[in-house]
TORKOL-4160 file (C-alpha; in steps of 0.2 Angstrom, whole numbers, padded with zeros to 4 digits, m for minus):
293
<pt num="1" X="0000" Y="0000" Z="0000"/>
<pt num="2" X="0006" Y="0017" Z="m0003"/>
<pt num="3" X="0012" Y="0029" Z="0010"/>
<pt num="4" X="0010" Y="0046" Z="0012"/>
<pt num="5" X="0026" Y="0061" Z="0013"/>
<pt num="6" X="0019" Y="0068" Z="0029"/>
<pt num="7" X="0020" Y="0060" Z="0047"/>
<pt num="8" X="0032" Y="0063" Z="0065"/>
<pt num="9" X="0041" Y="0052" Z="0074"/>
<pt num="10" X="0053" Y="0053" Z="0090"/>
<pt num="11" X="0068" Y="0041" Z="0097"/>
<pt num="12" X="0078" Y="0042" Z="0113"/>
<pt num="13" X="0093" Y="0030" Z="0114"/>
<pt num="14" X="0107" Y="0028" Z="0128"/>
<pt num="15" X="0127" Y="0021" Z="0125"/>
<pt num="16" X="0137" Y="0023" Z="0137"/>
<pt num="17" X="0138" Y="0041" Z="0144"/>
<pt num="18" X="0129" Y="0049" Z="0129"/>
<pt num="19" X="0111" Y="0049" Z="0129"/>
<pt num="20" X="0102" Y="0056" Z="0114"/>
<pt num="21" X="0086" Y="0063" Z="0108"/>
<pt num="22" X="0078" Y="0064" Z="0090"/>
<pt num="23" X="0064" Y="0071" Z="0080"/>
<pt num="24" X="0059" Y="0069" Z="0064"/>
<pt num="25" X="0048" Y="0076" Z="0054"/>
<pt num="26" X="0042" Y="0075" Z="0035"/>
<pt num="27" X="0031" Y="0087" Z="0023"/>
<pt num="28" X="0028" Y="0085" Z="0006"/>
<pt num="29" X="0042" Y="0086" Z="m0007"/>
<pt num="30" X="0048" Y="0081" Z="m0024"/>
<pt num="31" X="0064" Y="0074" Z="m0020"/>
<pt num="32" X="0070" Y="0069" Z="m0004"/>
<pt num="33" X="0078" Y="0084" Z="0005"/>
<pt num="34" X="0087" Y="0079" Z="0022"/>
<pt num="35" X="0089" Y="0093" Z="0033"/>
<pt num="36" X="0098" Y="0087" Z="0052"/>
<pt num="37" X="0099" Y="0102" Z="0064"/>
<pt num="38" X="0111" Y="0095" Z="0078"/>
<pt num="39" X="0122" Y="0100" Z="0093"/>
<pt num="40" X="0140" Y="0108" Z="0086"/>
<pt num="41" X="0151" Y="0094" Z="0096"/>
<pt num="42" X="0143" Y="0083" Z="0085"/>
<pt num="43" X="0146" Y="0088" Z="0066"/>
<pt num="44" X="0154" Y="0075" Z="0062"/>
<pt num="45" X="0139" Y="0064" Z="0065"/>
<pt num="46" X="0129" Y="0073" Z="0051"/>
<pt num="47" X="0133" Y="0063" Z="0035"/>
<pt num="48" X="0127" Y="0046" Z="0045"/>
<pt num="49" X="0114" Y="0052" Z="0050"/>
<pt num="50" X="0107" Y="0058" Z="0031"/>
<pt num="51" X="0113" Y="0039" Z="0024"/>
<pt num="52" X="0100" Y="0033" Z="0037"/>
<pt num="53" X="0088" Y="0042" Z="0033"/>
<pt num="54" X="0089" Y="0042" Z="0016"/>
<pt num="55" X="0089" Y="0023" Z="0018"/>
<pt num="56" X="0072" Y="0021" Z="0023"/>
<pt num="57" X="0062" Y="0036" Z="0015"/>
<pt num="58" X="0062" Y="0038" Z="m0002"/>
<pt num="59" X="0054" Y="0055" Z="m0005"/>
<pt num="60" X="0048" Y="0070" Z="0006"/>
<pt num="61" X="0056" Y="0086" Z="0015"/>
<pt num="62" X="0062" Y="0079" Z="0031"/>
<pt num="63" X="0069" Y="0088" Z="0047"/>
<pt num="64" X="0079" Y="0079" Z="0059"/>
<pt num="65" X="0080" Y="0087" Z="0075"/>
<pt num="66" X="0093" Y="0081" Z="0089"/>
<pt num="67" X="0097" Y="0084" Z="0107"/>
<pt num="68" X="0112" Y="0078" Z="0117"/>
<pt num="69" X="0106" Y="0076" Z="0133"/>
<pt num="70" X="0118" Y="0080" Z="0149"/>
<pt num="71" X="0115" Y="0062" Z="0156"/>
<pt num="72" X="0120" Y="0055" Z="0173"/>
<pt num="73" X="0137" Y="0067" Z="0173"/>
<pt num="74" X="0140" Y="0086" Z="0170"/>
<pt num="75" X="0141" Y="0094" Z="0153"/>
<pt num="76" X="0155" Y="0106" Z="0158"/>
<pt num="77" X="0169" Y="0101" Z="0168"/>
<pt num="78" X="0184" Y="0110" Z="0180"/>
<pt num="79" X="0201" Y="0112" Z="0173"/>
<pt num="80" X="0216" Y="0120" Z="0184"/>
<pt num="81" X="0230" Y="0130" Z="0177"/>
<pt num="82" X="0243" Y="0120" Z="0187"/>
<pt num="83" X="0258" Y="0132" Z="0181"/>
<pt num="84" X="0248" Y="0147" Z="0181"/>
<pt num="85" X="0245" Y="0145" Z="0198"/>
<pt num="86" X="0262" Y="0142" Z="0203"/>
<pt num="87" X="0266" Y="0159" Z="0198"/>
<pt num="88" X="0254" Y="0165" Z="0210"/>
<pt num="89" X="0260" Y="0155" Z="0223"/>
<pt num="90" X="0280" Y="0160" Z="0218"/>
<pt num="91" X="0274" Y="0176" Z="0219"/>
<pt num="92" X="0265" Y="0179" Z="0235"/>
<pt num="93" X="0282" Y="0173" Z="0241"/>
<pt num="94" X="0291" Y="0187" Z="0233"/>
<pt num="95" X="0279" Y="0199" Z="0236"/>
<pt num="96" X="0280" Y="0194" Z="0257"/>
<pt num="97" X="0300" Y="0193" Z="0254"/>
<pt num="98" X="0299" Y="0213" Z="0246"/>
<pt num="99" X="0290" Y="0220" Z="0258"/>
<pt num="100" X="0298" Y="0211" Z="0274"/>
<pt num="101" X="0282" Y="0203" Z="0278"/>
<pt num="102" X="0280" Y="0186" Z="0286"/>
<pt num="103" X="0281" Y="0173" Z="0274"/>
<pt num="104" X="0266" Y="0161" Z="0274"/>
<pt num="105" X="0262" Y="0151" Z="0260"/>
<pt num="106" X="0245" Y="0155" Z="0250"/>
<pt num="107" X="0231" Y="0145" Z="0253"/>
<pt num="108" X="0225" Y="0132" Z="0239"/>
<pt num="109" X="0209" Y="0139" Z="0240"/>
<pt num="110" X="0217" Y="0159" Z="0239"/>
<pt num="111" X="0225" Y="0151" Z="0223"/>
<pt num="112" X="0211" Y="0143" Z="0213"/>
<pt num="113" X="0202" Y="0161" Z="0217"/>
<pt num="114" X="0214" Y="0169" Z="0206"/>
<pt num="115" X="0209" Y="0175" Z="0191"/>
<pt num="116" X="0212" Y="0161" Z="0178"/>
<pt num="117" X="0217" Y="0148" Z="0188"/>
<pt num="118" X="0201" Y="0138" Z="0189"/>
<pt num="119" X="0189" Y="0136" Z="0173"/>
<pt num="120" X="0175" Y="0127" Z="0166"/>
<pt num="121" X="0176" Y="0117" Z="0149"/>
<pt num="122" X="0167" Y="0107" Z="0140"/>
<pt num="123" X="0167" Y="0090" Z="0144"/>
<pt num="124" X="0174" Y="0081" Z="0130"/>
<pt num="125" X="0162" Y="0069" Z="0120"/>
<pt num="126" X="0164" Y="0050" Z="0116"/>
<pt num="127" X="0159" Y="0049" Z="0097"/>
<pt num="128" X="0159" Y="0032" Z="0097"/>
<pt num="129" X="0145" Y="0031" Z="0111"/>
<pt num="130" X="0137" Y="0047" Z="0105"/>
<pt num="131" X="0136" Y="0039" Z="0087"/>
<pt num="132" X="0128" Y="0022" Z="0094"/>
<pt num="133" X="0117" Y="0031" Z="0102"/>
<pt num="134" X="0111" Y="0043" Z="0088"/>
<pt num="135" X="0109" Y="0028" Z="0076"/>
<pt num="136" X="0098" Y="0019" Z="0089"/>
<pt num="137" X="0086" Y="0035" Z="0093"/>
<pt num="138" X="0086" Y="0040" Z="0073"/>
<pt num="139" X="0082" Y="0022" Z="0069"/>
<pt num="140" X="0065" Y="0022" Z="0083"/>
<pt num="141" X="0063" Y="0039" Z="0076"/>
<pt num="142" X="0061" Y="0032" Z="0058"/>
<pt num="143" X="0050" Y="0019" Z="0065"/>
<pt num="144" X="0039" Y="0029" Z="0070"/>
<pt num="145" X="0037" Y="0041" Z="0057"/>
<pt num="146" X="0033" Y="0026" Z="0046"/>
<pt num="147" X="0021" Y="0019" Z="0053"/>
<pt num="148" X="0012" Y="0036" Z="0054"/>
<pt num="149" X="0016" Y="0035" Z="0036"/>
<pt num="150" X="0009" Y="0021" Z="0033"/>
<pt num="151" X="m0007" Y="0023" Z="0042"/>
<pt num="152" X="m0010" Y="0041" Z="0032"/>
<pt num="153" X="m0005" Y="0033" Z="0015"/>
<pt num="154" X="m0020" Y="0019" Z="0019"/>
<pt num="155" X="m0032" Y="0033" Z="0020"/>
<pt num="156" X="m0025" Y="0041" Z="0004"/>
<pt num="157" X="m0025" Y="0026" Z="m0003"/>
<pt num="158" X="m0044" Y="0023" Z="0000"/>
<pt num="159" X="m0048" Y="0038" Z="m0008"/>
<pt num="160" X="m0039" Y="0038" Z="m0021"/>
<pt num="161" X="m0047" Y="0021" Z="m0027"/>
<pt num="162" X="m0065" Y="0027" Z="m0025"/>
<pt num="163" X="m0059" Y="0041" Z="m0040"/>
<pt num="164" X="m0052" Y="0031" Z="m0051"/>
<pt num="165" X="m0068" Y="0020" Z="m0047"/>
<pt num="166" X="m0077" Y="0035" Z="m0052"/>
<pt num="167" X="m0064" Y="0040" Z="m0068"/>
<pt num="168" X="m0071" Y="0022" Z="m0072"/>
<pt num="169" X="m0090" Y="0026" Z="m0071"/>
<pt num="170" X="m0086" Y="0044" Z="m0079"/>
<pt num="171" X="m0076" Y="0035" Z="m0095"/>
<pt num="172" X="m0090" Y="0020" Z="m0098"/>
<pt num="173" X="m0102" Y="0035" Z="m0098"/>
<pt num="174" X="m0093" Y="0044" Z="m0111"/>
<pt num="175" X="m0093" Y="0024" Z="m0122"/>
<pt num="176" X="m0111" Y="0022" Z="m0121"/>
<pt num="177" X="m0114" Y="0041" Z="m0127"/>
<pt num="178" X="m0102" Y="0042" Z="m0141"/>
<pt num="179" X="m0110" Y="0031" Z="m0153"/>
<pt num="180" X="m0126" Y="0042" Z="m0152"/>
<pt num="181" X="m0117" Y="0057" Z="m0158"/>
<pt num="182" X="m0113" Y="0051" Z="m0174"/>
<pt num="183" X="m0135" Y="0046" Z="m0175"/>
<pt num="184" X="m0137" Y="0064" Z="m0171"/>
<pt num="185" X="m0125" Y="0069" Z="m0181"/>
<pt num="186" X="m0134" Y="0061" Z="m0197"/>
<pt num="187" X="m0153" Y="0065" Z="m0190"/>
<pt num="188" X="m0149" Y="0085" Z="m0190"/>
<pt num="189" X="m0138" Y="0084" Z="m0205"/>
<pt num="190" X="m0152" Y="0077" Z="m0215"/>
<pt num="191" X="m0165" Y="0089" Z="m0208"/>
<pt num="192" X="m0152" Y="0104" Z="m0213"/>
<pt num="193" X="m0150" Y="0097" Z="m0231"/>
<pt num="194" X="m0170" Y="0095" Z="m0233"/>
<pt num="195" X="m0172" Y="0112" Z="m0227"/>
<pt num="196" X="m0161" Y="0118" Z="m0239"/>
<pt num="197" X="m0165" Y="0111" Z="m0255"/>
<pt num="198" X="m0184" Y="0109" Z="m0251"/>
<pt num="199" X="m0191" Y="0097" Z="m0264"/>
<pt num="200" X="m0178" Y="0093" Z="m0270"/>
<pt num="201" X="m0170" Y="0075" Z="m0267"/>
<pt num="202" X="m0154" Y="0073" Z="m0251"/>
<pt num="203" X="m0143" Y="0059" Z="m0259"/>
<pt num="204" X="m0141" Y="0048" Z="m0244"/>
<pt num="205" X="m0123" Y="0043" Z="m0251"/>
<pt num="206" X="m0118" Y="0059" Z="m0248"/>
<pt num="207" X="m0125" Y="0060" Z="m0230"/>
<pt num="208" X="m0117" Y="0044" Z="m0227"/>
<pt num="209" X="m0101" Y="0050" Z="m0232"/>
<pt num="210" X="m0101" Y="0067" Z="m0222"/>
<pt num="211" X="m0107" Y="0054" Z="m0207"/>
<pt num="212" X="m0092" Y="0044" Z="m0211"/>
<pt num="213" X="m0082" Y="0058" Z="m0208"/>
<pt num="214" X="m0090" Y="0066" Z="m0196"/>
<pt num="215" X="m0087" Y="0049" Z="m0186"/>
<pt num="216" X="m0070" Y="0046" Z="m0189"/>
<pt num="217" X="m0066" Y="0065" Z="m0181"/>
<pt num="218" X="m0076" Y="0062" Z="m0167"/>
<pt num="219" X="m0069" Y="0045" Z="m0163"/>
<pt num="220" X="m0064" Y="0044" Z="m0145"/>
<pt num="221" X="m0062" Y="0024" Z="m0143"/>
<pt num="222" X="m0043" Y="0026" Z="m0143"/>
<pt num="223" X="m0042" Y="0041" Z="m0129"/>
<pt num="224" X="m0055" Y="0029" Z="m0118"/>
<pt num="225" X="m0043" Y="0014" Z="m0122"/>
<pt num="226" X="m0029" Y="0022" Z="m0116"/>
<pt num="227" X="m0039" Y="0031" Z="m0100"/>
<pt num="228" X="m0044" Y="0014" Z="m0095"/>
<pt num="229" X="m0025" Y="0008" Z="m0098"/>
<pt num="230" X="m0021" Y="0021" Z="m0087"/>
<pt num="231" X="m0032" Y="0018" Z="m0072"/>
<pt num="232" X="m0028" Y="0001" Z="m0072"/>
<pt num="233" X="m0007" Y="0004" Z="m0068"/>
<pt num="234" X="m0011" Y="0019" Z="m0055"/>
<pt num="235" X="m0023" Y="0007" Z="m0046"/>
<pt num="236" X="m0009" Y="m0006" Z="m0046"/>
<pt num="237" X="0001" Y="0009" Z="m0039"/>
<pt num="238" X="m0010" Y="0010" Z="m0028"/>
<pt num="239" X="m0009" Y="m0008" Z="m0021"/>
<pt num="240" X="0007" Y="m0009" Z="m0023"/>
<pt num="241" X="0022" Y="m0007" Z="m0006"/>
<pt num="242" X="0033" Y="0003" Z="m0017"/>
<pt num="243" X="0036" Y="0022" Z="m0018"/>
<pt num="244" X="0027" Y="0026" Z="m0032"/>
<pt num="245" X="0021" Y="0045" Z="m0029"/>
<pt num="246" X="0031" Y="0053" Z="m0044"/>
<pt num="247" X="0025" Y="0037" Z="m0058"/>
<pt num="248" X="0008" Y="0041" Z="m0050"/>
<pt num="249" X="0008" Y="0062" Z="m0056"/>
<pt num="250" X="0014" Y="0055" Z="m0073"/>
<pt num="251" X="m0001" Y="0045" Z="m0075"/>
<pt num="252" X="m0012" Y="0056" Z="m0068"/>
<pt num="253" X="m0003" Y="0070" Z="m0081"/>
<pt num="254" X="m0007" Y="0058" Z="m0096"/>
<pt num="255" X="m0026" Y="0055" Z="m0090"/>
<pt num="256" X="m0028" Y="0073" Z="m0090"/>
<pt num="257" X="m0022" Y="0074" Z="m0107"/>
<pt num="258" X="m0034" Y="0060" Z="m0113"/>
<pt num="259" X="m0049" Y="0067" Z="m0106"/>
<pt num="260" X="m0042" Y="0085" Z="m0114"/>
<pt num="261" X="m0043" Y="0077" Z="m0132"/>
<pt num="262" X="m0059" Y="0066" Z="m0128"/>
<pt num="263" X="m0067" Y="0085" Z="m0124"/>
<pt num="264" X="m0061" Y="0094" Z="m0139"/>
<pt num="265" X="m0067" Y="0079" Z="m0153"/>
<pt num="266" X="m0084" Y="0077" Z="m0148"/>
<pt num="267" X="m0096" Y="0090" Z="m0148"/>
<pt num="268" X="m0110" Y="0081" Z="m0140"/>
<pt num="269" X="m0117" Y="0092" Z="m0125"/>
<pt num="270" X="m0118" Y="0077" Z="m0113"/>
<pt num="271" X="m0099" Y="0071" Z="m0117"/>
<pt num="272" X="m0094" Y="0090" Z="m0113"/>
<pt num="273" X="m0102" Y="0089" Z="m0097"/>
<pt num="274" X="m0094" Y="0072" Z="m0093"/>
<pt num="275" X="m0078" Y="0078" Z="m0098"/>
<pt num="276" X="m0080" Y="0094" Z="m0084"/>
<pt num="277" X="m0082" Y="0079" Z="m0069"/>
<pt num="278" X="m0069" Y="0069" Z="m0076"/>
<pt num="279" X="m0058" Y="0085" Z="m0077"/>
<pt num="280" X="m0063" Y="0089" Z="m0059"/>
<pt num="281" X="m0060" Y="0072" Z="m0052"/>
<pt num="282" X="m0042" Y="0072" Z="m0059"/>
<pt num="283" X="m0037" Y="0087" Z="m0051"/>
<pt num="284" X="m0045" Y="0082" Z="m0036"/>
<pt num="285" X="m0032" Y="0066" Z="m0039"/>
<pt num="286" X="m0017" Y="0077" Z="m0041"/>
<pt num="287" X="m0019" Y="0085" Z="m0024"/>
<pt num="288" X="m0020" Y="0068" Z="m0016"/>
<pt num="289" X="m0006" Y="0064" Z="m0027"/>
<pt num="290" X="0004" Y="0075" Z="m0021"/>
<pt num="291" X="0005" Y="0067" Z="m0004"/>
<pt num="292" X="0009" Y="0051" Z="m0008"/>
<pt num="293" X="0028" Y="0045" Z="m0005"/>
């Protein structure tokens, strides 16, 4: 069954220190157009991440959002500036020497006061746990948005089979009235040439023949042929577990262009009409088209 280019789905995963969060989300597309938004520590992760992706979804425009979560220890951690402080501690001894003063070494916490001495950095991250984890919480992330996927395309696909159900009705309608044409065609062209001539004798040879033609110009069995061909390989489209979303506008494209010549060769009244529905059916088509992956 078909599946549709819009859905969401979310995955949390855990290796070792690094736990990770991600969102995904799809909208309609023509291609499929990755987009991952991740933490700065882990660029490098970016390209994997798009492979995977691309892996499972074949078309749509897809954000993948993820979160590095600070876990069980600290994000940031302390770092001392062992020989900047022992030049604060060399000179306090100076400075107590200079000035005559009792010499008493400098506390440890008068040193890590100083200005520099103690900082906050980073902590630095383990890609290979960081990387396990992403993979995990992209691939129930992916789960997810597939089956949310899958349960929109089965509505999509219901639809779309009750209009091509109706293309169907719309096309055998068209087959049973086109015959008539040419009758009335014959009937008013034979009143026209009697009112003309008056008493005067219509050679039915040369009605026949302007019928013949008439006919052949109004002829729409091939353009109801191939509509019919066509609606046969979208419903199998339809029914079918590949991505089939861009083979689907083509087919829907060629319909259109069927019904287009069927309207502009017959000038019955009621095949015009028929024509408008089917027109409006197909673009009613495309739209739902366009969801489908």
């Amino acid at each position: 069954m078909i599946r549709s280019m819009t859905g969401f789905g979310s995955g949390h995963a855990k290796a070792g220190e690094e736990e990770i969060s991600v969102e995904i989300r799809s909208v309609n597309a023509k291609f499929c157009e990755v987009k991952v938004r991740l933490p700065r520590e882990l660029n490098a992760l970016e390209n994997d991440v798009t492979k995977q992706v691309k892996a499972r979804l074949q078309r749509g425009g897809i954000e993948v959002s993820i979160r590095r979560l600070a876990g069980e220890r600290a994000a940031v951690m302390p770092r001392v500036d062992l020989a900047l402080a022992q030049e604060y501690a060399t000179l306090h001894m100076q400075l107590a020497h200079e000035l005559e003063l009792p010499v008493e070494k400098p506390s440890v916490t008068a040193i890590l006061a100083a200005e520099g001495v103690l900082t906050l950095e980073e902590r630095p991250t383990d890609m290979a746990m960081a990387g396990e984890a992403l993979q995990k919480a992209t691939e129930a992330a992916l789960n997810e948005l597939s089956k949310m996927r899958e349960r929109e395309g089965k509505s999509l696909a219901e639809d779309l089979l009750a209009r091509a159900s109706h293309l169907r009705e719309h096309g055998t309608a068209i087959g049973k009235q086109a015959p008539k044409v040419v009758a009335i065609y014959r009937e008013r062209l034979t009143a026209r040439m009697k009112e003309l001539l008056g008493d005067a004798t219509v050679d039915p040879a040369r009605i026949a023949q302007e019928a013949a033609l008439f006919a052949d110009k109004a002829d729409v069995a091939e353009e109801l042929t191939r509509l019919t061909s066509h609606l046969d390989q979208f419903e199998k489209l339809v029914l079918g577990d590949e991505p089939a979303g861009r083979r689907m506008e083509f087919l829907v494209q060629e319909m259109m262009r069927e019904v287009n010549t069927t309207g502009s060769k017959s000038p019955s009244a009621e095949i015009a009409n028929v024509v408008v529905e089917l027109k409006a059916e197909l673009e009613r088509i495309r739209e739902q088209v366009a969801n489908v992956e």
